[in-house]
N, C-alpha and C positions, 0 to 999 in steps of 0.2 A: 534145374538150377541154372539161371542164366549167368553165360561165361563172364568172363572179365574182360573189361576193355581196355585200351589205349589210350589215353584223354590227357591233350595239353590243358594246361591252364596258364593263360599267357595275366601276370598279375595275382599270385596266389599265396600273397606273403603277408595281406592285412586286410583284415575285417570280414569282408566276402568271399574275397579269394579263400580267407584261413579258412574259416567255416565251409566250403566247397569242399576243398582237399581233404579236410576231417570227414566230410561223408564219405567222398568220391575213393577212399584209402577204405574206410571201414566197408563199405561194403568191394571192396576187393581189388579196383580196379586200378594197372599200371597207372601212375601220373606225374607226367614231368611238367614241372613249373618253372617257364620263363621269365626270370625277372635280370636285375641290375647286379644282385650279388651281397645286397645292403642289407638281408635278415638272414635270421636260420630257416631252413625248411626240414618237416620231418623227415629223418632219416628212411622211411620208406618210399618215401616221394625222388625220382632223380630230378635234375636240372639242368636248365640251360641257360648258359651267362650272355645277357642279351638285351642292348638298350631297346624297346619295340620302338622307341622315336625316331631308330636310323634303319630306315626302310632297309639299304644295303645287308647291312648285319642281321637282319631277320630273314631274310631271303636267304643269304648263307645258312644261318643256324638250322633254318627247318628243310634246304633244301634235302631231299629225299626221304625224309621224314615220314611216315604214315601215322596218321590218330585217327580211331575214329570218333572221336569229340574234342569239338576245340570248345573251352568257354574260357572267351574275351572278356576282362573286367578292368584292366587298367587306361587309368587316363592321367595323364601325367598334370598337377592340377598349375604348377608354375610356368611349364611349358607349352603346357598344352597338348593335344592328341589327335590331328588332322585325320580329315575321308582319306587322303593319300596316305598316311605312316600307318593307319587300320589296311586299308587297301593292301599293303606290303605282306600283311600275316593271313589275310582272308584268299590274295593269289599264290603265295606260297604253300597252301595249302588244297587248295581246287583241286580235284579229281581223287584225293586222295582219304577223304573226309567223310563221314556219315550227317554229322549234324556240327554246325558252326554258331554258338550262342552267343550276341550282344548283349554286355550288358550297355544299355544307354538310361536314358531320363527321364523325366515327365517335362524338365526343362525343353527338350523338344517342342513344346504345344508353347502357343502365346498365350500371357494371360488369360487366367479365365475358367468357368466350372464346368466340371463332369466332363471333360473333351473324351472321347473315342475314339478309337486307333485309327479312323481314317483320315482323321481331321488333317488337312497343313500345317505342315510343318515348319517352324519359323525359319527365316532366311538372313544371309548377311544384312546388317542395318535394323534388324526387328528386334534383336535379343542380343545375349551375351553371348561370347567368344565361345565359351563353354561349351551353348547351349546350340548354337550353329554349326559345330563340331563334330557335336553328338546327333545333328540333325542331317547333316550332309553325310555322315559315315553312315548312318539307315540308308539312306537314299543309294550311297552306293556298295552297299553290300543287294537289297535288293534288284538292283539293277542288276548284278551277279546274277542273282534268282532269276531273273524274267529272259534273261540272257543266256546262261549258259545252266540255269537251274543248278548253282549253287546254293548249297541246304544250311541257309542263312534265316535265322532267330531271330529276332530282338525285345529285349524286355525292359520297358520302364517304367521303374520304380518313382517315389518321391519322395522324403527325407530317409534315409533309412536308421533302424536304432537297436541296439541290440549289446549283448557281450563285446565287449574289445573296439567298441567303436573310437575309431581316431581322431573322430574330430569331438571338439568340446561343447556336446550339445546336453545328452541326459545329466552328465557329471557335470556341467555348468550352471545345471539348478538343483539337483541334490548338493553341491558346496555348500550352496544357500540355506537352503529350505534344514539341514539336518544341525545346522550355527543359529538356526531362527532367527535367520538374518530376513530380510523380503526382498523379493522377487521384482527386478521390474518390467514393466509393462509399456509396451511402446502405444500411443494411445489408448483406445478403449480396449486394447487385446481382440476388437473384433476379428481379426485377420484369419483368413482358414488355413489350414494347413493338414496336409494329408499327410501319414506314415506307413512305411510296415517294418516286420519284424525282417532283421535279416535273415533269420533261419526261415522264413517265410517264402524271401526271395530267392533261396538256395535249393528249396522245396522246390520252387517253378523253375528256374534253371535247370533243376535236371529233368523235370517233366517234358521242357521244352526238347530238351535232347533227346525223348522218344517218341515223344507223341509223333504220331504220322498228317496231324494235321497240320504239327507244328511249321515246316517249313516255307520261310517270304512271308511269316508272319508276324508283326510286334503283338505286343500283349501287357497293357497296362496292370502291373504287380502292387496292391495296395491296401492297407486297410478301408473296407468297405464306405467309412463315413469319416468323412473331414472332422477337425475339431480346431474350434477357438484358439487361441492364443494362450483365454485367459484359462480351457478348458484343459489343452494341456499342460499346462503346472499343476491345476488342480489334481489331475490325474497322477503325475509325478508327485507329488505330495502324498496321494493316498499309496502308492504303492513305497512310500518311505513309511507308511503310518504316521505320518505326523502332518501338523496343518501348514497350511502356504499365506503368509501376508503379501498383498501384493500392494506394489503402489505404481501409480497410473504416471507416466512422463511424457509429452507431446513429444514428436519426432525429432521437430525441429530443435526442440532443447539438447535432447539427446545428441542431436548433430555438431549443436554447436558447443557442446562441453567435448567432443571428438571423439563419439561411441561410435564402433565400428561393425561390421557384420562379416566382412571378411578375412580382417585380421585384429589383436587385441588394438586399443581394450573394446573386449564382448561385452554388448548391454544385454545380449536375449541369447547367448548363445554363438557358435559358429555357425553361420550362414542363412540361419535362421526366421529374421523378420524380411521378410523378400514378399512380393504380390503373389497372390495367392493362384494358384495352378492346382485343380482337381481333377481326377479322372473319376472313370467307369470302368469298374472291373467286374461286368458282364459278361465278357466276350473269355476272358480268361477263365472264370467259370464253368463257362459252357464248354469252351474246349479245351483247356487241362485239366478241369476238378477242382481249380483252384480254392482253398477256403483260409482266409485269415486266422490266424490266433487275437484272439480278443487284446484289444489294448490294454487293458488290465493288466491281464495275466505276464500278457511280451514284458512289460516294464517292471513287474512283478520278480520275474526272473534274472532282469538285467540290473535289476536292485541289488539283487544279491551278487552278481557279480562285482559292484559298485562296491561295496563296502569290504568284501577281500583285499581291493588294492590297498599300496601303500602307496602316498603321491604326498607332493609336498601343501605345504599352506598356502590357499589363495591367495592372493594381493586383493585386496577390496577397496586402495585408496580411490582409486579413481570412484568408482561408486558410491563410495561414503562422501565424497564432494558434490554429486551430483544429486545425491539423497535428501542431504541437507535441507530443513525447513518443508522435506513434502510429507505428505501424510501418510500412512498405509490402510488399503481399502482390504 
């Protein structure tokens, strides 16, 4: 019977994080979760009250500390999540650690298909804040690695979707599609986009924290094959059982009636119609075992989630303005 462990999880109070500490509890293991103080955390989990954005304060909280697994997930999306304020929980931790797992992005790679984990990584002035963030904290966690053979992970993922997801993406076209209202479509919906499930990415998480090949490794986490725009609604659709109207809006219209991607009002979701970024998730395969749960199935499950909640009524004005006079395809 393999003992119990010690494992922070710095960010364990929404979506990933939750999902983490619900395995990482069920199968036995001590787990204290460092967060702000802003949610509940299961009563078998303790905690530590701790902005991770103030380097200072994290280096208190964990000084003396021992885990032996840390898994990193939070990034603060307003503020932002510097290589430096990561830096503060991945030294605060040195020497004292077995395995240190990033969660980072696919946003990492520049536009573009199938990249693999060696690819370059985008730089200030190539991508977004975000994406430069998550690209310069790999860079120096493995520097760590190469340096002092800190047993540094990193996993990215691409949209991710599942139970209790926060942002407004599966529940911004289930509103739709279950009112048979339609769906719209930014262009021709050609745009790829890759997903996975996040019990999926919680599965490699923890694999990463044992596998022994794991460490100063990234590992792109993902559903095997990209899909359309217009592919996932359909897909969304069928795991409602019910059919999807779609109708087709050029960008530009979209832009100029003030449909947004990052904040309301959503034409396609939160954060959702972005250039499309695919990986390979080969190497993940080959050395964790990795295997997807069918898209079907993932959204299948998180249907049902979906329709448990209680939430209130959409606002559709803005939509209904911009609808006006188009057709549905």
């Amino acid at each position: 019977m393999t003992a119990s462990r010690s494992v922070l999880v710095i960010g364990g109070t929404q979506f990933i994080g939750r999902e983490l500490v619900r395995r990482l509890l069920a199968r036995g293991d001590h787990v204290a979760i460092l967060h702000r103080g802003r949610s509940q955390i299961p009563p078998e989990a303790s905690e530590i009250l701790c902005d991770r954005n103030d380097t200072g304060a994290v280096r208190r909280a964990l000084a003396g500390r021992r885990f032996d697994l840390v898994f990193d997930n939070v990034y603060d999306i307003e503020r932002g999540t510097t290589a430096t304020q990561v830096q503060a929980a991945a030294e605060a931790c040195a020497g004292r650690v077995r395995r240190y797992v990033f969660m980072s992005s696919v946003a990492v790679y520049p536009e573009g298909l199938d990249w693999e984990e060696d690819a370059r990584l985008v730089s200030v002035g190539q991508s977004s804040e975000y994406a430069v963030n998550k690209a310069e904290s790999e860079q120096m966690l493995f520097r760590m690695h190469r340096e002092r053979e800190f047993p540094a992970v990193t996993l990215r993922p691409p949209f991710i979707y599942g139970p209790e997801n926060p942002y407004y993406r599966e529940s911004f076209f289930w509103d739709r599609i279950v009112r048979g209202r339609p769906v719209l479509i930014p262009e021709d919906g050609a745009r790829l986009m890759q997903f996975v499930y996040v019990k999926d990415l919680v599965w490699a998480a923890l694999k990463a924290a044992e596998a022994p090949v794991a460490p100063g490794q990234a590992y792109n986490i993902a559903n095997a094959t990209p899909v359309t725009q217009v592919e996932a609604v359909r897909a969304l659709a069928a795991a409602a059982g019910l059919p999807a109207g779609l109708v087709f809006v050029p960008r530009q219209r979209i832009a100029a009636a003030g449909g947004n991607v990052f904040q309301p009002p959503f034409y396609f979701g939160e954060y959702l119609d972005l250039p499309s970024i695919t990986v390979s998730i080969a190497k993940a395969r080959r050395e964790l075992g990795f295997e997807p749960t069918a898209f079907a199935a993932g959204l299948r499950e998180t249907y049902q989630w979906y329709v448990a909640q209680k939430r209130p009524e959409p606002d559709f004005s803005w939509e209904d303005r911009l609808l006006k006079n188009c057709t549905t395809g």
